[in-house]
C-alpha positions in Angstrom: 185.7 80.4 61.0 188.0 77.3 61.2 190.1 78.9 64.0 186.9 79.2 65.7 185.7 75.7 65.4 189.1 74.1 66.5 189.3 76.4 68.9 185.8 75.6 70.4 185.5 72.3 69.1 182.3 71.9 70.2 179.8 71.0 66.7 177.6 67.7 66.4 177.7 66.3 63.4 174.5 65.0 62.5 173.4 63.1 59.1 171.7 65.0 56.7 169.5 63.7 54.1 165.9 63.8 55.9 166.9 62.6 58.8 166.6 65.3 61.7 170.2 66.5 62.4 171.8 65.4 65.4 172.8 68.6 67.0 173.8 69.8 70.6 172.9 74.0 70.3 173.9 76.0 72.9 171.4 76.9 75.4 171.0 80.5 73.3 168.8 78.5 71.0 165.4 77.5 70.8 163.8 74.5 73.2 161.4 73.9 70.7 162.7 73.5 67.3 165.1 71.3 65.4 167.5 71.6 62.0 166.1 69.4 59.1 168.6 68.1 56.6 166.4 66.9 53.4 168.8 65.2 50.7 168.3 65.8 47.2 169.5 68.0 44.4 170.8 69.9 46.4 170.4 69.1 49.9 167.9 71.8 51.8 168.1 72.6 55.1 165.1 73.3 56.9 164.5 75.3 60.6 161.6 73.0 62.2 159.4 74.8 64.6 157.8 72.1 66.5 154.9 73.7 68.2 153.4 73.3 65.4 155.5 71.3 63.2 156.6 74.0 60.5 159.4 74.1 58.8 161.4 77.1 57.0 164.2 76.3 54.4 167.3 78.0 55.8 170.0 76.9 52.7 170.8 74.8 50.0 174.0 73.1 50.8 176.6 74.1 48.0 179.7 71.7 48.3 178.5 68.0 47.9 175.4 66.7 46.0 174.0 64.5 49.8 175.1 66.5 52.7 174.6 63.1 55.3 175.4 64.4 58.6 175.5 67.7 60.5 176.2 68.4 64.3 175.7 71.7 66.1 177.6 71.9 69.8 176.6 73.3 73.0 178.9 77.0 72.6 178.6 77.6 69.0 176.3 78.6 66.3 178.1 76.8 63.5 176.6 74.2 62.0 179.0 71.0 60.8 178.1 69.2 57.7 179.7 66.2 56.1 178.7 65.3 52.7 178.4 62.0 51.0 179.2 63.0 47.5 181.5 64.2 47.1 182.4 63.2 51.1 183.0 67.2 52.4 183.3 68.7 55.4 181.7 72.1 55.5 180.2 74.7 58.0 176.9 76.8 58.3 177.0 80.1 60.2 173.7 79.9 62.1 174.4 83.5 63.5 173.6 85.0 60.8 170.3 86.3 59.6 171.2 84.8 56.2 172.7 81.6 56.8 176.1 81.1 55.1 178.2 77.9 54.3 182.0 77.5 53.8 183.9 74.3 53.3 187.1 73.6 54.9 188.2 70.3 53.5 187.2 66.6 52.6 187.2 63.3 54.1 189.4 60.5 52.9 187.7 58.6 49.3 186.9 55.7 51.6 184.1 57.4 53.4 182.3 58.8 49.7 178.7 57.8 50.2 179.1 56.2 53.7 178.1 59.1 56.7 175.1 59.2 57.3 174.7 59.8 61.0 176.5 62.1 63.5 176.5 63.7 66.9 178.4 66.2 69.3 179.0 65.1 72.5 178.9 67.9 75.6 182.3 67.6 76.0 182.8 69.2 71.9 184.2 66.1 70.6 182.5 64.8 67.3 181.4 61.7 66.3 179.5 59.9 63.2 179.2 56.4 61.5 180.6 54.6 58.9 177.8 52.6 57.6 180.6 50.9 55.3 181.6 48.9 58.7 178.9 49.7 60.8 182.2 51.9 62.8 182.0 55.2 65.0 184.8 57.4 64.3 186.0 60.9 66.3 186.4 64.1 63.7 188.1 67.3 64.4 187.6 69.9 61.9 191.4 71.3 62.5 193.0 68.3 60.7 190.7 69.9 57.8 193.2 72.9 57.9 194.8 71.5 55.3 193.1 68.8 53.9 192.2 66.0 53.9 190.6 65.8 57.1 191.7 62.8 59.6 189.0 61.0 61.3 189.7 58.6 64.3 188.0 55.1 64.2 186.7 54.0 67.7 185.4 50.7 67.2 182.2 49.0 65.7 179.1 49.8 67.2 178.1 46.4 68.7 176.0 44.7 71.3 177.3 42.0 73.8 175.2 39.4 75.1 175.0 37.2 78.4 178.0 34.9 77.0 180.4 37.6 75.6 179.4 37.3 71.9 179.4 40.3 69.9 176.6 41.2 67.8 177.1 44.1 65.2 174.6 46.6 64.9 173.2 48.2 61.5 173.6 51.8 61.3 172.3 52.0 57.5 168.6 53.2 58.9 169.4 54.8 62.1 171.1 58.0 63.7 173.2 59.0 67.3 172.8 61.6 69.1 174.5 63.1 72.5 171.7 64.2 75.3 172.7 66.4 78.0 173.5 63.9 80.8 176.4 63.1 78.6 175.0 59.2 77.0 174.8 58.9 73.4 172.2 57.0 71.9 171.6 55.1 68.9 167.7 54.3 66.7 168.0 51.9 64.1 165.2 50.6 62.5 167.2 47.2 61.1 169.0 44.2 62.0 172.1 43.1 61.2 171.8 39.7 63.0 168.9 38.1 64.5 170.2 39.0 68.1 170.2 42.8 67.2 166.8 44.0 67.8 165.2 47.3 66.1 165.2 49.6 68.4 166.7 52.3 70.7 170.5 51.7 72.2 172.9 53.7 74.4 176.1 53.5 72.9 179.6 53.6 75.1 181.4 56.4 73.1 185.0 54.8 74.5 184.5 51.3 73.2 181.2 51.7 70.8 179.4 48.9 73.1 175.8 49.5 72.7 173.1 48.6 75.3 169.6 47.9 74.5 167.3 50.1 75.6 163.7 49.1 74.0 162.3 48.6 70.8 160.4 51.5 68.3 157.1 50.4 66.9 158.7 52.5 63.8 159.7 50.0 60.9 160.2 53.1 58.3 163.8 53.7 57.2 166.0 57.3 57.9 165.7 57.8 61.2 167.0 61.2 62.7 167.5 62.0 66.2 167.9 65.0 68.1 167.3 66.1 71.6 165.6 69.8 72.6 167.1 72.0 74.9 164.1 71.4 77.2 165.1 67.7 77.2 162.8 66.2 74.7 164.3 63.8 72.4 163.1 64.0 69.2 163.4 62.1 65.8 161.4 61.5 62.1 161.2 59.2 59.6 160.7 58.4 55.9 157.0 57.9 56.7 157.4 61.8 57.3 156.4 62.4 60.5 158.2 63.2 63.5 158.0 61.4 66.8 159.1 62.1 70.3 161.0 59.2 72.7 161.6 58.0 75.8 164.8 57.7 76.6 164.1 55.4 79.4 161.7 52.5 77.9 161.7 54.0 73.8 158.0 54.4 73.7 156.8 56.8 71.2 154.3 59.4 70.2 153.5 60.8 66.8 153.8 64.6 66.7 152.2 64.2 63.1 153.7 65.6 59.7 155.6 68.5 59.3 154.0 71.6 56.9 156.2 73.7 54.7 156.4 77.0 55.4 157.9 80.0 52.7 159.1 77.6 50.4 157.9 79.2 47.1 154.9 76.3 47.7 151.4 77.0 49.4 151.7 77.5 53.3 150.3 74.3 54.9 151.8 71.7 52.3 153.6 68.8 53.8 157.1 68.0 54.0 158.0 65.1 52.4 161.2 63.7 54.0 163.7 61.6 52.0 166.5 60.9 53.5 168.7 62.8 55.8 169.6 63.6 59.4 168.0 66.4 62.1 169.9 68.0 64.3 168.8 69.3 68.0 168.6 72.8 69.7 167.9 75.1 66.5 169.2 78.7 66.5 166.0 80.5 66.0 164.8 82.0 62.6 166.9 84.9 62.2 170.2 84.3 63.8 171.1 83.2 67.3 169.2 83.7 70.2 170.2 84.3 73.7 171.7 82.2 76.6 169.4 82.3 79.4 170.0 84.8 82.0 173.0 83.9 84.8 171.6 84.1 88.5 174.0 81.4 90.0 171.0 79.1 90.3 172.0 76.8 88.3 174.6 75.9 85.3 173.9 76.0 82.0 171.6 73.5 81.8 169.1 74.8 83.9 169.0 71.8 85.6 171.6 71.1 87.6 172.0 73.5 90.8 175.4 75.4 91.7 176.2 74.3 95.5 177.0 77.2 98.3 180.5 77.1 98.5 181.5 76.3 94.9 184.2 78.1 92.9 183.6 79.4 89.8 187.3 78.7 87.7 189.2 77.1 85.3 188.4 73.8 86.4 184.7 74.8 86.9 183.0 76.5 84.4 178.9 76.3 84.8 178.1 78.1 82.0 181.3 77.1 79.9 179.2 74.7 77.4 177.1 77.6 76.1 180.1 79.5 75.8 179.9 81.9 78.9 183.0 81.7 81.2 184.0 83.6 84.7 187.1 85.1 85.6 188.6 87.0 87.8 192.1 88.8 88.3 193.1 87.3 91.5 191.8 83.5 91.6 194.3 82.2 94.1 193.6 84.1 96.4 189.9 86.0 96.3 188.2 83.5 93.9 185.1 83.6 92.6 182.6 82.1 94.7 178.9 81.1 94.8 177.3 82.7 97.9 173.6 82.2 99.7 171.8 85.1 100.2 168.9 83.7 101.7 171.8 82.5 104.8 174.2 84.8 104.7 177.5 83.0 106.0 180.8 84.8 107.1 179.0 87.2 109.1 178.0 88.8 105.9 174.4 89.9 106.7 174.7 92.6 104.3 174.5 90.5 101.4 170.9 88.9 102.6 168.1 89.2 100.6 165.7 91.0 100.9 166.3 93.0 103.6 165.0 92.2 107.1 161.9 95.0 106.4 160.3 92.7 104.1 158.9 89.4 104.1 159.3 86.6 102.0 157.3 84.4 99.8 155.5 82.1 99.8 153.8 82.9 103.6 154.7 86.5 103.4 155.3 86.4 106.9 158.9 85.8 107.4 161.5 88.6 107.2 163.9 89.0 105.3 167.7 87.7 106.5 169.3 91.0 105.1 170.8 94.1 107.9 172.1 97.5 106.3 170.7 101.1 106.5 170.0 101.2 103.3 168.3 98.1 102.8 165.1 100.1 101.8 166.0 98.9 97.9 166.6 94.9 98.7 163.4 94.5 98.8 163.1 90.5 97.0 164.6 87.4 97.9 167.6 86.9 95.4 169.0 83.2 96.2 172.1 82.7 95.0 174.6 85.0 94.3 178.2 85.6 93.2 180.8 86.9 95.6 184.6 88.2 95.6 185.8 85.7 98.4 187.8 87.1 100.9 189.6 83.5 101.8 188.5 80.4 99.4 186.6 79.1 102.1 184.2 77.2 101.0 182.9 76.2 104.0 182.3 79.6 105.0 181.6 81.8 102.0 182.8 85.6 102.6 182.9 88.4 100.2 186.2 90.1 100.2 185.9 93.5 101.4 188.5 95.1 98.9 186.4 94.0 96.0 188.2 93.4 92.8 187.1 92.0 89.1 184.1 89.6 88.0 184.8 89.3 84.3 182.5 87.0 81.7 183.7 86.1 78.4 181.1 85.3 75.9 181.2 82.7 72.5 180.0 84.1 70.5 179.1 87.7 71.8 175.7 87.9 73.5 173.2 91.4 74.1 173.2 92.4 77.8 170.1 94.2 79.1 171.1 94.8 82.3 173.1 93.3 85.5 171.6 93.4 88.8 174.1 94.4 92.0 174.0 93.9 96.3 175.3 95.9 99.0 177.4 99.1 97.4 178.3 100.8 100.3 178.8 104.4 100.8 182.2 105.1 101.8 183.8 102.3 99.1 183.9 103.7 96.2 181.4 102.3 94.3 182.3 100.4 90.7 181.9 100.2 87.1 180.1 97.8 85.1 181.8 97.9 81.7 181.1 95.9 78.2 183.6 95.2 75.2 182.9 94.0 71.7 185.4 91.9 70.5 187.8 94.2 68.9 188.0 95.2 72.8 186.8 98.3 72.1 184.1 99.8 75.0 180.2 99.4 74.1 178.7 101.2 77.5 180.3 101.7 80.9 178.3 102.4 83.8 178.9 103.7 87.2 177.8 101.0 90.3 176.3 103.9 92.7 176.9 104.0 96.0 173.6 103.7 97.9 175.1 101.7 101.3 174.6 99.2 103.9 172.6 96.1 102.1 171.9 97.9 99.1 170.3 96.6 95.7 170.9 97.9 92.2 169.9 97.5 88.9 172.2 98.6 86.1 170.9 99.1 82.9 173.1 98.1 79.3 171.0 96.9 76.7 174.6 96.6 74.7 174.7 94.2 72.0 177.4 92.5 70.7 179.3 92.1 73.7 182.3 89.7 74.1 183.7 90.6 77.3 181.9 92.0 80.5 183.7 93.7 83.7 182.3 94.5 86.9 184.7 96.4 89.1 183.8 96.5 92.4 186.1 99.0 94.7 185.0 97.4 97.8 182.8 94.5 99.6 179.3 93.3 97.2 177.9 90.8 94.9 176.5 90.3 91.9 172.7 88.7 91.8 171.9 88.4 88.7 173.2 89.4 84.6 170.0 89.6 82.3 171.4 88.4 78.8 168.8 90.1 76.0 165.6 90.7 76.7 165.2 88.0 79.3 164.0 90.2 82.0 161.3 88.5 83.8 157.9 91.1 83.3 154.8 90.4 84.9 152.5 91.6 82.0 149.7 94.2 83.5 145.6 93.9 82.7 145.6 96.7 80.3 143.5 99.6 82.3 140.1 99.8 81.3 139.9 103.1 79.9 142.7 106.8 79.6 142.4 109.4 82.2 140.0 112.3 81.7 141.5 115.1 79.1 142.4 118.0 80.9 141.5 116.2 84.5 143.8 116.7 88.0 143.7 113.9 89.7 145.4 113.3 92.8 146.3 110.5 95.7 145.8 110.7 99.2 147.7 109.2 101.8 145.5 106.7 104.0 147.8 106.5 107.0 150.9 105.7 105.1 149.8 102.7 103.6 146.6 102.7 101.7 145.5 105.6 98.7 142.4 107.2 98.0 142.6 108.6 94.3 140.4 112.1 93.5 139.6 114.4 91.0 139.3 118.1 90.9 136.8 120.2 88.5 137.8 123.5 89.9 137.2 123.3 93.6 134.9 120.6 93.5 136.4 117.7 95.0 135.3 114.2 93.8 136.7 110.5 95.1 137.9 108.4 92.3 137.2 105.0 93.1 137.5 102.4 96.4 140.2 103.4 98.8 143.7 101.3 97.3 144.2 99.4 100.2 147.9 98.8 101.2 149.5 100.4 97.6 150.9 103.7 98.9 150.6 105.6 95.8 153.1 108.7 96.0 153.7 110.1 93.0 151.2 110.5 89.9 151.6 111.7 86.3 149.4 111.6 83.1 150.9 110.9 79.5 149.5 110.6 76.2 146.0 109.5 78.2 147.9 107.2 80.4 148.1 107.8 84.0 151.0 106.3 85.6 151.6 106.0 89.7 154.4 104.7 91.6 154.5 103.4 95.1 157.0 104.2 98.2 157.5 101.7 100.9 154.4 99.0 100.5 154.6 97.0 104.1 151.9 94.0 102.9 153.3 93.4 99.5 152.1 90.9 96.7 154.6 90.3 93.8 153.2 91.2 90.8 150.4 93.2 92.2 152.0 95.8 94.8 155.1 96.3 95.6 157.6 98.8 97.0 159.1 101.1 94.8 156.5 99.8 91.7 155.3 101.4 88.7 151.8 101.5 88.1 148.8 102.6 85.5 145.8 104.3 87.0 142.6 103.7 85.2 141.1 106.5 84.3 137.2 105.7 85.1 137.6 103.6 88.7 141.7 104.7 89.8 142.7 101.3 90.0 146.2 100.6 90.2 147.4 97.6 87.4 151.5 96.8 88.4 153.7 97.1 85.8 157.3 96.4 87.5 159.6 97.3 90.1 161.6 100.3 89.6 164.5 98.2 92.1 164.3 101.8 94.1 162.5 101.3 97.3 160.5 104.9 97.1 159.6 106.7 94.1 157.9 109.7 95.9 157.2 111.3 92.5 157.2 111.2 88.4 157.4 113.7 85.3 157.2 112.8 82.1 159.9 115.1 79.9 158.3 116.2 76.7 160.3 113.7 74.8 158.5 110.9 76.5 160.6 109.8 79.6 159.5 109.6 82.6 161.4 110.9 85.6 161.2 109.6 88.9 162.8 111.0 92.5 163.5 108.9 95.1 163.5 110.7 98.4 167.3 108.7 99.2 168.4 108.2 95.9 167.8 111.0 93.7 166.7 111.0 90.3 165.9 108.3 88.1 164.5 107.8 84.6 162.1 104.5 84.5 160.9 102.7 81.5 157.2 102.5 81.2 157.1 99.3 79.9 159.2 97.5 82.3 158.8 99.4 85.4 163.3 99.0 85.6 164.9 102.6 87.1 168.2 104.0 86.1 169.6 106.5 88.7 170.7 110.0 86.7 171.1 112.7 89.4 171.0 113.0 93.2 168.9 115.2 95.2 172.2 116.8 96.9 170.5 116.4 100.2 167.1 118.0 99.7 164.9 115.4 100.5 162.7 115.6 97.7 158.9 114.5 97.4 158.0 115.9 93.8 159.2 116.6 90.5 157.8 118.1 87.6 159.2 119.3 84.0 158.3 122.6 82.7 156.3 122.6 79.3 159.6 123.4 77.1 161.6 120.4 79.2 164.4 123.2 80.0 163.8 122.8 83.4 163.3 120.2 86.1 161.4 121.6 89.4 161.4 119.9 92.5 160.4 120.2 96.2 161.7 119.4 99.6 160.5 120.7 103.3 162.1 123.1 105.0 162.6 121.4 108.1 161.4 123.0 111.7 159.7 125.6 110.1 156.2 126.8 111.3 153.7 127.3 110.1 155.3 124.2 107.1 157.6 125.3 104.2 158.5 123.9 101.3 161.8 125.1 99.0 161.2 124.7 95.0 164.5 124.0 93.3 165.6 123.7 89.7 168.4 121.6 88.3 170.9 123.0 86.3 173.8 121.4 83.9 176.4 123.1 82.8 176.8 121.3 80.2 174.7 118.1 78.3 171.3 117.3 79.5 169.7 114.8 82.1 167.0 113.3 79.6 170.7 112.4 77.2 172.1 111.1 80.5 175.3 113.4 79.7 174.7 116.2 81.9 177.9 117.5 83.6 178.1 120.0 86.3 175.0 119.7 87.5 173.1 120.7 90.9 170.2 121.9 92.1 169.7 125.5 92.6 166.6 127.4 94.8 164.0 128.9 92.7 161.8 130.2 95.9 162.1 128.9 99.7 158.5 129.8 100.3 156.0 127.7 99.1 153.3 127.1 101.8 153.0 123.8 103.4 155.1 120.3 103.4 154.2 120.0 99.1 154.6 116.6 98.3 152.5 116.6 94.9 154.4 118.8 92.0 152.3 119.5 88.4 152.7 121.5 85.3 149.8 123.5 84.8 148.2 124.1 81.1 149.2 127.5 81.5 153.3 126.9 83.0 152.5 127.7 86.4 152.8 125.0 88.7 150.2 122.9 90.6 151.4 121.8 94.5 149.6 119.9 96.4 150.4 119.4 100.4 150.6 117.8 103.7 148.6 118.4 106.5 148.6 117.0 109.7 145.6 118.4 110.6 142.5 118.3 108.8 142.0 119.1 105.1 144.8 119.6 102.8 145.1 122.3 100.3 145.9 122.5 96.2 147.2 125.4 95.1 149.0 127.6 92.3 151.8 129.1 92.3 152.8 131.6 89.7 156.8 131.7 89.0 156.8 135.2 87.6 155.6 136.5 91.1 156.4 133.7 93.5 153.1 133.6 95.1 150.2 131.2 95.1 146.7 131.8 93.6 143.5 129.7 93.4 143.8 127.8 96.7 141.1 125.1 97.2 141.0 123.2 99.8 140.9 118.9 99.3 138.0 118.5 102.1 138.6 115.1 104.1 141.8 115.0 102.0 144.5 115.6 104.7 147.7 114.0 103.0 148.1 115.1 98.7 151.2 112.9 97.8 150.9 113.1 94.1 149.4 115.3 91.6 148.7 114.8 87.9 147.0 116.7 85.2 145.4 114.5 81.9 147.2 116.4 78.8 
């Protein structure tokens, strides 16, 4: 733990004692909440939600009776605390569940009973006061390692005025704290002289000059300060409520008392601060949290953009304060680059988003900047991205068409759900995508898939604990976006209005390639189910558990977060009404089956298989289609076998082939199926079938195409090969899904 913190160096100190702790959190933590340091026998400190204002003890600090200052820096989850008496210098493990301390050493006797403020700037360097001499010094916890530890004195916190005169301020009631432009500030609620006004100061952290900034209507002693991550900068008081600042003009507004939470007293009873410090940018309850998600937006912040052009090294490191930083193997000459998308430079149309068959927000009437023959998948605008460039030209930004390695470090390790990939072409090789703990030892490694020209992908990880990720890439692409946790963006469907029929078969038709017309069968009575879906394109249906589930092939009028290509979808049972759920990031799900185990199976007539997760509407591609052009899939009863149906081309009158995929070893619902291929079950099956069901009985229900009047359902037994109980779908002409309610 002490290598690390000399090695990162990046911990606020911040006074505890009741006083909110002055702390700088990486951007993993909470916006929302700040560390509470309440002095006493022993000193407690609290987590303080502050929507509402609730706090949760966390520990009772073990080595020093008054813990007076702690700090927290932007990279690390390790708390800093420096004691009064006796005057220690310890650490809190904030990643843990269970919050630990250890102490690595003690400041010099001189400094016994006199920190009692402290702060980390974004830079990792610590500072606190001496309220002995009203001085700011520098710490760095490695001269702890051995004892005693050696603070550096910078000067005495002072004003000056019009005529050069120095006025010392009084640090006794009052805390610092760094905010994320890089100024530290300074409340004190007392005076010193009569030319150093109450109030709120930025403080020069070179020379300890101070500049007024306003004065705080606040005449209570133990002031702590802390800033949010969402910018808000926060502090409380001894009258035991906490307050929220300007930093501009030092007004204030009460944010009201704070209410115990799980301290062994009733829920609801107030905190009552002593004395102390508070400490910014709280780790959640239960260990760290995660850094938000990169997508070469902006740095860490949030709030600053990344420019076109920019390269991502040594010298620059966006995310570097929250303890993410790039790499790659060859920066002098194909550095990492930040690259447009929406203007693909370099003549690198491939790498626009979305492609130019869609249109883009907020008119959807533009198209999309991206060219590729596959661009069927790039179907949403994806801004900035990060490129491989072939030159260092920033003027110019190309990706280099050999590809090479994009590699993230991350302190301390971080859960990646997934990481989100452009333009893979066909005839380069493809990739991996691969994720280390930190014994170097291989979490997952996944396969980037080759799906060509303008391409987008979305590779699934969920892998915790991960210290080092690499993305090969064998050739020319780019990387959109890495989704850190569960930060995947979700729009969050109306809940359908009632489960499909038990035992029902309903099916979509095909309303010249664009809109769907949901209907029921009851032997062969046909029966509409609800309005025509105008402009969702419903291809492939399948019931679960009472749920019906659609997804859509290629939507032309799209509306994100209602219908979109390549979606999942529940159907209500009662009116067929399609409620989004996500995109699959496959441009054309022409079918689903659920496996008995509970996951669903897609195919996507380009693609191949894919397994989809029905709470997110995210795709993961297990198995091609070898060619077959398939339109439906279904799983037997038993899950042995996956069917699956593709048109015999030229034939007349229309037939379909039924295949089923084999493995010769593993499975495709453990994703470790080796060997595997489809093989032909029957070439025969009447018509174009583009809807595929497992009957109650383990025969199969098709459904067809016509391009002439009515359609027909059908039967078809697989111990004779022949279909049985034809009925035909009458003013149905196009069946492009199929699903029975079991």
């Amino acid at each position: 733990m002490r290598q690390r913190l000399s090695q990162i160096a990046e911990i606020t100190l911040a006074v505890l004692g009741g006083v909110l702790l002055a702390v700088s959190v990486p951007q993993s933590l909470s916006a929302q909440a700040v560390l509470l340091a309440n002095s006493g026998n022993p000193t407690r400190l609290y987590h303080v939600d502050l929507d509402p204002n609730e706090a949760t003890p966390l520990l009772d600090f073990q080595h020093s009776f008054s813990v007076g200052a702690v700090a927290l820096c932007s990279g690390s989850t390790e708390l800093l605390g420096i004691g009064t008496y006796p005057p220690s210098v310890s650490v809190v493990d904030l990643a843990s569940p269970t919050p630990t301390e250890e102490l690595l050493g003690h400041l010099p006797a001189a400094f016994r009973g006199r920190v009692y403020q402290a702060a980390c700037s974004p830079d990792g360097d610590y500072f606190f006061t001496n309220v002995a001499n009203e001085g700011l010094y520098t710490l760095d916890p490695a001269t702890c390692d051995p004892g005693p530890c050696a603070p550096s004195f910078v000067g005495t916190i002072h004003t000056v005025d019009a005529t050069g005169q120095e006025h010392i301020l009084d640090t006794h009631a009052a805390d610092i704290e760094f905010v994320s432009s890089g100024e530290m500030y300074l409340m004190t609620i007392r005076s010193r002289t009569p030319q150093s006004i109450r109030g709120l100061y930025r403080v020069d952290a070179e020379t300890a000059v101070a500049t007024f900034v306003g004065e705080i209507s606040i005449r209570r002693d133990n002031i702590g300060l802390a800033e949010t991550d969402d910018g808000r900068l926060i502090l409380s008081s001894h009258d035991d409520n906490l307050y929220e600042i300007d930093a501009q003009t030092a007004d204030v507004i009460n944010l009201g008392s704070i209410a115990l939470r799980d301290d062994g007293l009733a829920d609801g009873q107030k905190l009552d601060i002593s004395s102390g410090d508070m400490a910014g940018h709280a780790p959640p309850l239960g260990g760290a949290a995660c850094p938000p998600s990169i997508d070469f937006e902006t740095d860490y912040t949030l709030a600053n953009p990344l420019r076109v052009g920019d390269i991502i090294d040594d010298a620059n490191q966006p995310w570097g304060p929250a303890g993410i930083f790039l790499s790659t193997d060859d920066p002098g000459n194909q550095p990492l680059m930040i690259f447009d998308s929406g203007s693909p430079t370099g003549g690198d149309k491939d790498l626009g988003t979305p492609n130019e068959l869609f249109t883009i927000p907020p008119d959807f009437i533009t198209r999309g900047p991206g060219i590729g023959d596959s661009g069927n998948s790039n179907q949403l605008p994806r801004g900035k991205v990060l490129i491989l460039s072939e030159d260092g030209n920033s003027g110019d930004p190309n990706d280099a068409d050999d590809g090479g390695l994009i590699a993230f470090d991350f302190v301390p390790p971080v859960e990646i759900t997934e990481v989100r990939i452009l333009d893979i072409d066909k005839d380069e090789g493809g990739g991996t995508v691969t994720a280390y703990d930190d014994s170097g030892a291989v979490i997952v490694s996944r396969s980037l898939v080759p799906l060509g020209d303008n391409s987008f992908q979305t590779v699934e990880l969920f892998a915790p604990g991960v210290q080092r990720l690499e993305i090969w890439l064998a050739g020319s692409g780019a990387l959109s976006e890495v989704i850190l946790c569960d930060d995947v963006c979700v729009f969050v469907p109306e809940p359908p209005d009632s489960d499909c029929v038990d035992e029902a078969i309903y099916a979509v038709d095909d309303i010249a390639g664009r809109s769907s017309q949901f209907f029921t069968l009851d032997g062969a009575a046909v029966m509409d189910c609800g309005p025509v879906q105008e402009a969702y394109n419903i291809e492939g249906l399948e019931g679960h558990n009472g749920v019906l589930y659609g997804s859509s092939g290629d939507v032309s009028n799209e509306i994100p977060g209602v219908r979109m290509s390549g979606a999942l979808y529940t159907v209500d049972g009662d009116d067929c009404e399609p409620h989004f759920i996500g995109e699959t990031g496959f441009s054309d799900i022409e079918g689903l089956a659920f496996h008995p185990s509970g996951v669903l199976f897609g195919i996507d007539e380009s693609a191949g298989v894919v397994t989809i997760d029905t709470s997110t509407g995210a795709a993961t591609w297990v198995a091609p289609d070898d060619g077959n052009k398939m339109e439906a899939i279904t799983w037997s009863h038993d899950g042995e076998v996956l069917f699956g149906s593709g048109e015999n081309e030229g034939t007349s009158p229309r037939t379909s082939t039924l295949y089923s995929y084999l493995c010769t070893s593993g499975s495709l619902t453990t994703g470790d199926c080796a060997g595997g291929g489809w093989v032909t079950v029957s070439n025969m099956l009447p018509g174009e079938v583009e809807g595929l069901e497992t009957a109650a009985n383990g025969d199969l229900i098709v459904g067809v195409h016509s391009d002439s009047g009515d359609a027909m359902i059908y039967y078809w037994s697989l111990d004779t090969s022949a279909p049985y109980n034809e009925v035909v779908t009458q003013n149905h002409s196009d069946v492009e899904g199929l699903a029975q309610c079991l």
